[in-house]
N, C-alpha and C positions, 0 to 999 in steps of 0.2 A: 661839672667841675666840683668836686669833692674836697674837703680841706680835712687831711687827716693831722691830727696833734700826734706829738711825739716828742720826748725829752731826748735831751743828750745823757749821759753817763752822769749823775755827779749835780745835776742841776732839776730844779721842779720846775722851770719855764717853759711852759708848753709851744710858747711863742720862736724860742728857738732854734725850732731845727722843725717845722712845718712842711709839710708836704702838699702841694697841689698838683692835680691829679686831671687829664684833660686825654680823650682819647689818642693816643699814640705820642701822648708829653708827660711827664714830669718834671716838678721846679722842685728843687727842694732850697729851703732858705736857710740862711746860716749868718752869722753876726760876729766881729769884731769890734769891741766897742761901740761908738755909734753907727760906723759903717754897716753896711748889709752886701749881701751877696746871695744873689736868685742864680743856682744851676742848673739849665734847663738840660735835658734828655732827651732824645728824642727827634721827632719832626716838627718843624716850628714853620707851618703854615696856616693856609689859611681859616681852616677848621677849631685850628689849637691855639692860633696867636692870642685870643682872648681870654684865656688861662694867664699869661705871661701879663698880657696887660692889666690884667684885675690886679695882680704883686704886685707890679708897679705902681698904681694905682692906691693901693692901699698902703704901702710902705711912703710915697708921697707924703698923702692921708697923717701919717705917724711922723712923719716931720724928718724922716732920715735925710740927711745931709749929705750922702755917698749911696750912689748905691752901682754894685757890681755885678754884671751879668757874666756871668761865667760860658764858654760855648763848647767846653771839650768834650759833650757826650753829644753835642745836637748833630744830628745826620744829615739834617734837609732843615733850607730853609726857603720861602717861597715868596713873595710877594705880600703878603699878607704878613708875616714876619717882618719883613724890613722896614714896612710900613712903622709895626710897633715901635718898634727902632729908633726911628727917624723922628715919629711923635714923642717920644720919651725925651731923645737927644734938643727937641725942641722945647719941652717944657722943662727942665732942668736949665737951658740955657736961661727961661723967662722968671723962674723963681728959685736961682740959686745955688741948688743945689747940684752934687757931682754926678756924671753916669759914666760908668767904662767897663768895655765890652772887652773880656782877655778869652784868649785860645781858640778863635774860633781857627778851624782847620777843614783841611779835605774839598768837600764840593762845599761846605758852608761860607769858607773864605773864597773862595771860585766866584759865588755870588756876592760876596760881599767887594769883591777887586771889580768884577762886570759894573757892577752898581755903584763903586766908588762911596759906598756908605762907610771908610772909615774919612772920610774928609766931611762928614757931618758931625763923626760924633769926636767932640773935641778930645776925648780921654781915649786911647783905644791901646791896647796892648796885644798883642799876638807874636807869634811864632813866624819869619818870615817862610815861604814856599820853598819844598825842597823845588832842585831845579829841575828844569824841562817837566815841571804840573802843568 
């Protein structure tokens, strides 16, 4: 898991627009005010989930008050993923702070309706299913 820096346009915060780097994942982090937003890429299981978790973890760490997981590029998500998830959703519930999962689509919302993990995680936004998915 490699943390590349990278500015935005216009800005010398290297902190904002971070890339982390996980065989067959990418997060890239991005920020509105205090909120944040980790968009993962990719496949988000059990190999990669701990890429996702160390963001979380460390944006925690950094005392963010919102954090947003984005899911519109993630392809596959596995057990090991939702896991993430479901830990994340549980410690924001225990210290405060916001978590909300928007776009997830395709086979990731597939597993996410099977698993019924959006009735865990209090904040959750998406796209309803076209019909007959």
């Amino acid at each position: 898991m490699a943390l590349r820096e990278r500015t935005r346009p216009g800005t010398r915060d290297p902190i904002a627009g971070w890339t982390e780097a996980s065989p067959g994942l990418k997060i890239i982090r991005s920020s509105a005010g205090a909120a944040v937003e980790l968009a993962v890429e990719g496949e988000l299981d059990t190999c990669s989930a701990g890429a996702l978790d160390s963001c979380l973890r460390r944006e925690e760490l950094a005392g963010a008050p919102a954090i947003r997981i984005d899911l519109y590029r993630t392809r596959f998500i596995d057990a090991g993923g939702v896991r993430v998830l479901v830990e994340a959703a549980r410690r924001a519930g225990e210290a405060g702070w916001t978590l909300t999962v928007i776009n997830a689509r395709g086979l990731v919302r597939k597993v996410f309706d099977l698993t019924q993990l959006d009735a865990m995680i209090e904040h959750w936004q998406t796209r309803p299913l076209p019909a007959g998915y």
